[in-house]
C-alpha positions in Angstrom: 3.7 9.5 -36.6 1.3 7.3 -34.6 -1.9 8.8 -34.1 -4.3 8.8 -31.2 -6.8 6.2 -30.7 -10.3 7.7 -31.5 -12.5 8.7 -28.6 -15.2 5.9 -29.3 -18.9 5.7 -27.4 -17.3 2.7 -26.0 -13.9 4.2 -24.7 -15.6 7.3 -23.1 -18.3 5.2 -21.5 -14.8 3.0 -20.0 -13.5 6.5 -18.9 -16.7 8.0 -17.5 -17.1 5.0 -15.4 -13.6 5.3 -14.1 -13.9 8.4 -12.9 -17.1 7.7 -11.7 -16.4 5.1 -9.4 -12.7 6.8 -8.2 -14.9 9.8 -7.3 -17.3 7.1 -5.2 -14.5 5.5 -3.5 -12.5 8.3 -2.3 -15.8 10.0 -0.9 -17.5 6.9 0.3 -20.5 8.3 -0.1 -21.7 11.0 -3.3 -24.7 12.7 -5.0 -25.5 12.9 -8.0 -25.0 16.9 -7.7 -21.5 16.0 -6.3 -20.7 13.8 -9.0 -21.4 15.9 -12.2 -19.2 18.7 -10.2 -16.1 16.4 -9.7 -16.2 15.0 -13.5 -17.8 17.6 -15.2 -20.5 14.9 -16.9 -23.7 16.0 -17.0 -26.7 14.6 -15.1 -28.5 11.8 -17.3 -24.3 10.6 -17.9 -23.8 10.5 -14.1 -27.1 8.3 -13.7 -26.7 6.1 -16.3 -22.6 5.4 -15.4 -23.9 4.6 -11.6 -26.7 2.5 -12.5 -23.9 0.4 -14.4 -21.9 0.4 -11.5 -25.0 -0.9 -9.4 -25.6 -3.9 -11.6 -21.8 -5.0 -11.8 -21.9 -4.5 -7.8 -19.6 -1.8 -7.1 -21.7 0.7 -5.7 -24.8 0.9 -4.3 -27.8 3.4 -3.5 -28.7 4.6 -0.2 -32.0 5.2 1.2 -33.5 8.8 1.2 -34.1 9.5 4.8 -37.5 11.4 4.9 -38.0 14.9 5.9 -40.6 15.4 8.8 -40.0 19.3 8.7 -40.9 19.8 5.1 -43.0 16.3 4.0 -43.6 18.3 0.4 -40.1 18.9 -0.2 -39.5 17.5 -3.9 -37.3 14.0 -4.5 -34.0 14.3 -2.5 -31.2 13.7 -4.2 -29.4 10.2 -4.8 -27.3 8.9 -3.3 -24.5 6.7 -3.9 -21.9 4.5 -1.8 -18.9 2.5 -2.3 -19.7 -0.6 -1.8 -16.7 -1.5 0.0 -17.6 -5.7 0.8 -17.9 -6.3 -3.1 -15.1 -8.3 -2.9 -12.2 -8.6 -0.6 -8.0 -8.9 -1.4 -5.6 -10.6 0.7 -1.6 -9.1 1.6 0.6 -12.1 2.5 4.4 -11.7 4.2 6.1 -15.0 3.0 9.4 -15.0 5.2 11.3 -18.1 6.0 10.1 -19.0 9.4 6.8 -17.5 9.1 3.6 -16.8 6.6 0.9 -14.1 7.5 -2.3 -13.7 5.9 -4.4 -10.6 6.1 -7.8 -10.2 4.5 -9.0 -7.2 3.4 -12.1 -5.1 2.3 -12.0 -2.7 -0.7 -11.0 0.0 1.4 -8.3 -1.7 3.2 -9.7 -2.2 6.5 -8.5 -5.5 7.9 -11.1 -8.3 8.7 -8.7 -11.3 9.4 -5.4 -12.5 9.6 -3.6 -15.8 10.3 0.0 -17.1 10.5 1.7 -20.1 10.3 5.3 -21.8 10.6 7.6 -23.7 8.3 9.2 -26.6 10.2 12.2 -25.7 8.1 13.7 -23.2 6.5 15.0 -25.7 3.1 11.5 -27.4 2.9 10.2 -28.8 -0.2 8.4 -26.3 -2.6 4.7 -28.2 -2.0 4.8 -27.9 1.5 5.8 -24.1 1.6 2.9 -23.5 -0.7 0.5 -25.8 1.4 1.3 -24.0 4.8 0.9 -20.4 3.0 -3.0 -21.8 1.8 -3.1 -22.9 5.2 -2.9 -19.2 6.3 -4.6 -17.8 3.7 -7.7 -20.1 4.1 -7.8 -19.4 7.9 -7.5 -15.9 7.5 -10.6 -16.2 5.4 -12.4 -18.1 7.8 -11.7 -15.4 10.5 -12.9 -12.8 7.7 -16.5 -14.9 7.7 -15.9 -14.9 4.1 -14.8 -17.4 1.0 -11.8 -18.0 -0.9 -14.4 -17.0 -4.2 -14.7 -13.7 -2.9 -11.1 -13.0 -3.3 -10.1 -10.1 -6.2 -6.2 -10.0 -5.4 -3.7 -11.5 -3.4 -0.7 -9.3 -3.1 1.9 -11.3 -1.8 5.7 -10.3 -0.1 8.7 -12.5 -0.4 12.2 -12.2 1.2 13.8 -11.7 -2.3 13.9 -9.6 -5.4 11.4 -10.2 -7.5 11.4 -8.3 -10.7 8.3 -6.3 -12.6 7.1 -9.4 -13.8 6.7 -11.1 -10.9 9.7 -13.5 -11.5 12.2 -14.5 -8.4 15.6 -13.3 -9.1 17.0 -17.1 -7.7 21.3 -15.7 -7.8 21.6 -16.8 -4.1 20.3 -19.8 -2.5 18.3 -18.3 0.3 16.9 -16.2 -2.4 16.1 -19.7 -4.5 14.1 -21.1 -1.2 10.9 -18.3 -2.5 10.8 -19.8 -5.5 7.8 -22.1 -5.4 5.7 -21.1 -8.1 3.1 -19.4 -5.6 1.5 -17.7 -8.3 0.5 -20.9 -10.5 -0.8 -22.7 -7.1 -2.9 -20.2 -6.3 -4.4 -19.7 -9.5 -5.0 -23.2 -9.8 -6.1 -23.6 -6.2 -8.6 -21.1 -5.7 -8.2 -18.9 -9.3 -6.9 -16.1 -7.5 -4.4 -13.5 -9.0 -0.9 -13.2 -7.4 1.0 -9.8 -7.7 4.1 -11.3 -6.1 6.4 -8.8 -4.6 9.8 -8.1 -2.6 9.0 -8.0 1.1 10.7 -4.9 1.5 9.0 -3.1 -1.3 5.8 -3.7 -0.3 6.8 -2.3 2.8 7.0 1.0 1.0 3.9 0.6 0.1 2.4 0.0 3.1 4.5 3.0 4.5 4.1 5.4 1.9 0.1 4.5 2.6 -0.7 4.1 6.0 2.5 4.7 7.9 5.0 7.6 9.0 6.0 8.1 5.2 2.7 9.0 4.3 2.4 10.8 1.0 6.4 11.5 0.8 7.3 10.3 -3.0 10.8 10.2 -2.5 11.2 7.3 0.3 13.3 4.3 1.7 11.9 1.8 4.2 14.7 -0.5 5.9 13.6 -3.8 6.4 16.1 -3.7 9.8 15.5 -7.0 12.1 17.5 -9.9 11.2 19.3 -8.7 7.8 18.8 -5.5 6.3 16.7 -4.8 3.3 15.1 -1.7 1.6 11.9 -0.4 -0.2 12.5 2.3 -2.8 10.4 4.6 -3.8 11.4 7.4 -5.9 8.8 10.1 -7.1 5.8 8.0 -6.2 7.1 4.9 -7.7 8.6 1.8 -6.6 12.6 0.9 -7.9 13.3 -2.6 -8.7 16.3 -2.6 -11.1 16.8 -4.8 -14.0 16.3 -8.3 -11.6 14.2 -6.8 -8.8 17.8 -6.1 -6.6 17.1 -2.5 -6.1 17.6 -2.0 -2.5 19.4 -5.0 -1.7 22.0 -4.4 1.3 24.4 -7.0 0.1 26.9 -3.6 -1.3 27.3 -2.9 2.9 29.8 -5.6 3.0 32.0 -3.1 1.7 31.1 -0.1 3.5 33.3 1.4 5.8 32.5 0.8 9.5 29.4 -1.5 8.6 30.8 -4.6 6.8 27.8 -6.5 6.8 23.7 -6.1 5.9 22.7 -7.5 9.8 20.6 -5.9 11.0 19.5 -4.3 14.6 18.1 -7.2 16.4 21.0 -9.6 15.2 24.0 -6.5 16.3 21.6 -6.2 19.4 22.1 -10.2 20.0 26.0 -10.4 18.8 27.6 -7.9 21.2 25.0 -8.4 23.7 26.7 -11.8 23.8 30.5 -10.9 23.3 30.2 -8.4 26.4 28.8 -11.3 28.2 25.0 -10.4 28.4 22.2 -12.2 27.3 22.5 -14.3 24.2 19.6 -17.0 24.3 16.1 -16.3 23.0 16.8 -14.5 19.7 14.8 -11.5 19.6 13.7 -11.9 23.2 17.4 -10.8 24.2 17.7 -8.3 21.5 14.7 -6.7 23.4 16.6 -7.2 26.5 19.0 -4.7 25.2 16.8 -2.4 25.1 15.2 -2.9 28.2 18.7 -2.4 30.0 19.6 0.8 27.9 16.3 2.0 29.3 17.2 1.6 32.5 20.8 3.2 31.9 22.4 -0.2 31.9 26.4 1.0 30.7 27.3 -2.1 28.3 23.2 -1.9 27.1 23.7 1.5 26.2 27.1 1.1 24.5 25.6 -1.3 22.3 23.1 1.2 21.3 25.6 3.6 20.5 27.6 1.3 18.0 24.4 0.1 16.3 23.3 4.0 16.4 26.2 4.7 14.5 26.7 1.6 12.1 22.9 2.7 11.3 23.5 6.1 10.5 26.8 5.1 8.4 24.0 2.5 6.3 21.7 5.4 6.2 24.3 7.6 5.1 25.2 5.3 2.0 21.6 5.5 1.0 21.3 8.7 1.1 24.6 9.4 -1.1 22.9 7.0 -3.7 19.2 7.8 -3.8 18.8 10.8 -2.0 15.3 10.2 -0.4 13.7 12.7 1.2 13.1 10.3 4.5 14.1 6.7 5.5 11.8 4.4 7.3 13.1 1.9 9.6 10.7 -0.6 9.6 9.6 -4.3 10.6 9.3 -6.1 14.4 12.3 -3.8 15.8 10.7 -0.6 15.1 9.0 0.4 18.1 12.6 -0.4 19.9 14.8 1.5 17.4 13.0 4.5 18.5 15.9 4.9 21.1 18.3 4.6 18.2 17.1 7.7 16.6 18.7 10.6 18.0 21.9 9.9 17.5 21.6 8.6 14.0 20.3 11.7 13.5 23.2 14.0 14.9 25.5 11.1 12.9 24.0 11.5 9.5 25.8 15.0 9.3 29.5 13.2 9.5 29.0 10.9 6.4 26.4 12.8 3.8 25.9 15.2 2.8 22.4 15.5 2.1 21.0 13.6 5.6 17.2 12.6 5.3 14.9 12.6 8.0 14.6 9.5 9.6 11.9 8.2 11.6 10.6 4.6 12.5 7.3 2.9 11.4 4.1 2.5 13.2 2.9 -0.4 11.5 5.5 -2.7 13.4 5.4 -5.9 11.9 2.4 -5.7 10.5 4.2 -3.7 7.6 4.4 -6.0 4.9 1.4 -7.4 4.9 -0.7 -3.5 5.1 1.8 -3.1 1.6 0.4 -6.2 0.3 -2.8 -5.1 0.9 -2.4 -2.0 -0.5 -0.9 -4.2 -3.7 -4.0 -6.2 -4.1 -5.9 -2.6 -3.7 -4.2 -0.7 -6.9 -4.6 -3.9 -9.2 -8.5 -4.1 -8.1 -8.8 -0.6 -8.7 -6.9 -0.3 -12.1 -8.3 -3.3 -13.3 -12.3 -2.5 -11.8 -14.3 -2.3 -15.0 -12.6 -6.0 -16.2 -13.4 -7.7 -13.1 -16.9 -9.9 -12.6 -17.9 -9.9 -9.1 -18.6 -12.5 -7.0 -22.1 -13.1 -6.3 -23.0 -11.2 -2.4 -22.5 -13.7 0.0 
């Protein structure tokens, strides 16, 4: 029987500062006194672990502001802050039209974004990698800040990637993502990659900042164009064998859905067989919407066939994973808000077990806040091995 590694001055030291420093950056601000509460390590250990975490440049301590109504009053206590501008990560939505680059301070606050086109969709692997360093560096330069200064790049893809970062390359679209990002990066600028399905990270980003916060159990649909999904069950992300957990491709063979397209392309398709606007991609998918608004008939049929050919691909997820809510997410959000109460008196005719669903606030901003939130967990697992960059 294996037995447990011994508790060594060096491991408890690695623990203490853990806690330390989780305690710091949830609070954004602590005592001493409120420190040796939350860990239960007694006073001299509470100094000694932040005056560590001063030198390596993760937190730093704040000024005593001076009593005027009692000038004898004995040393306040110290305190301690995050220091949230240590570093910074970047979150990156790599789709096939478009790359977005968002910047990021330790606690996730957004400092700069930039985004860029591909002149193609097939273009050579070089080029795809040079336009998404194009964004990224931009980004930077809108964050005032330097490549150097970069901890994490978290980094969203429109294909399954497995746990080690590895494109599952079974389909030629798929194969397009393929580009050795991570490599190019590293030797570009040294960063680390954490390369990731688009969709997943849009669970993350969800699960973090959107209308899924804190649920465990939670699927994010991916629902412009095609349709793709995020799983999370209990707190963790799926990704299957390959990374193909919550692929759509299965809907093919779904009764009364036959295909993974998703709102905005439906919107488009029988906007244009009942003679409507076809021209201007999402532009007259929006225009759908507009005219259902305004009680347009043939608008608000439309609406009702992709109501129901949503709730039939909600239902199927449901039967499978049984999540406790489902996320539509991405550009078409803030329209598929008219879609929701009648998937929601659907869901009842096809499952069984109907989750709530709701749409996302983060519009299409969603990937990248998950990739952000990506580069966020690796920084903060991996704290203690990281060196700083020298303060700007």
């Amino acid at each position: 029987m294996p037995h447990a590694a011994a508790a060594t001055p060096q491991l408890l030291r690695r623990v203490n500062a853990q806690a330390v420093l989780r305690h710091i950056r949830n609070a954004g601000t602590a005592t001493g006194t409120d420190l040796m509460a939350l860990t239960g390590l007694t006073r001299a250990s509470v100094i000694a672990v932040c005056e560590d975490l001063i030198t390596r440049g993760w937190i730093v301590e704040l000024d005593q502001p001076a009593d005027p109504a009692n000038p004898r009053k004995g040393r306040p206590a110290r305190r301690f802050s995050f220091n949230r501008e240590a570093g910074f990560v970047l979150g990156l939505d790599i789709g096939a039209a478009t790359t977005t680059a968002a910047v990021a301070d330790l606690h996730g606050n957004v400092v700069g974004r930039s985004s860029e086109s591909f002149r193609a969709e097939d273009i050579p692997a070089q080029e795809r990698i040079g336009i998404v360093d194009l964004a990224c560096r931009q980004a930077l330069a809108a964050a005032g800040t330097a490549p150097d200064r970069v901890l994490a790049v978290g980094a969203g893809i429109a294909a399954p990637v497995d746990r080690d970062g590895n494109v599952l390359v079974t389909q030629r679209f798929w194969s397009l993502f393929d580009v050795g990002l991570r490599s190019a990066l590293k030797d570009l600028h040294g960063w680390t990659v954490l390369l990731e399905n688009d969709a997943n990270l849009a669970a993350l980003g969800e699960r973090w900042r959107g209308s899924g916060a804190g649920v465990d159990d939670l699927v994010v649909l991916l629902a412009g164009e095609r349709l793709g999904a995020g799983v999370m069950e209990s707190g963790r992300l799926l990704h299957g064998r390959g990374g193909a957990a919550g692929e759509m491709g299965y809907l093919d063979m779904v009764e009364g859905v036959g295909s993974s397209h998703g709102i905005a392309a439906l919107a488009r398709q029988w906007s244009a067989e009942a003679g409507g606007p076809s021209a201007g991609g999402a532009a007259s998918a929006r225009r759908v919407f507009e005219d259902a608004a305004a009680s347009d008939p043939a608008a608000l049929a439309i609406l009702a066939r992709i109501a129901e050919r949503m709730a039939r691909v909600i239902a199927s997820i449901a039967s499978l994973i049984n999540p406790e809510q489902v996320v539509i997410g991405g550009a078409v959000a803030e329209s598929a808000g008219a879609l929701l109460p009648a998937i929601t008196d659907l869901l009842p005719r096809f499952t069984a077990t109907p989750p709530r669903v709701t749409v996302s606030p983060l519009g299409d901003a969603i990937v990248t806040v998950g990739a952000v939130r990506h580069a966020l967990d690796y920084v903060e697992a991996n704290a203690l091995e990281l060196v700083l960059p020298a303060p700007a």
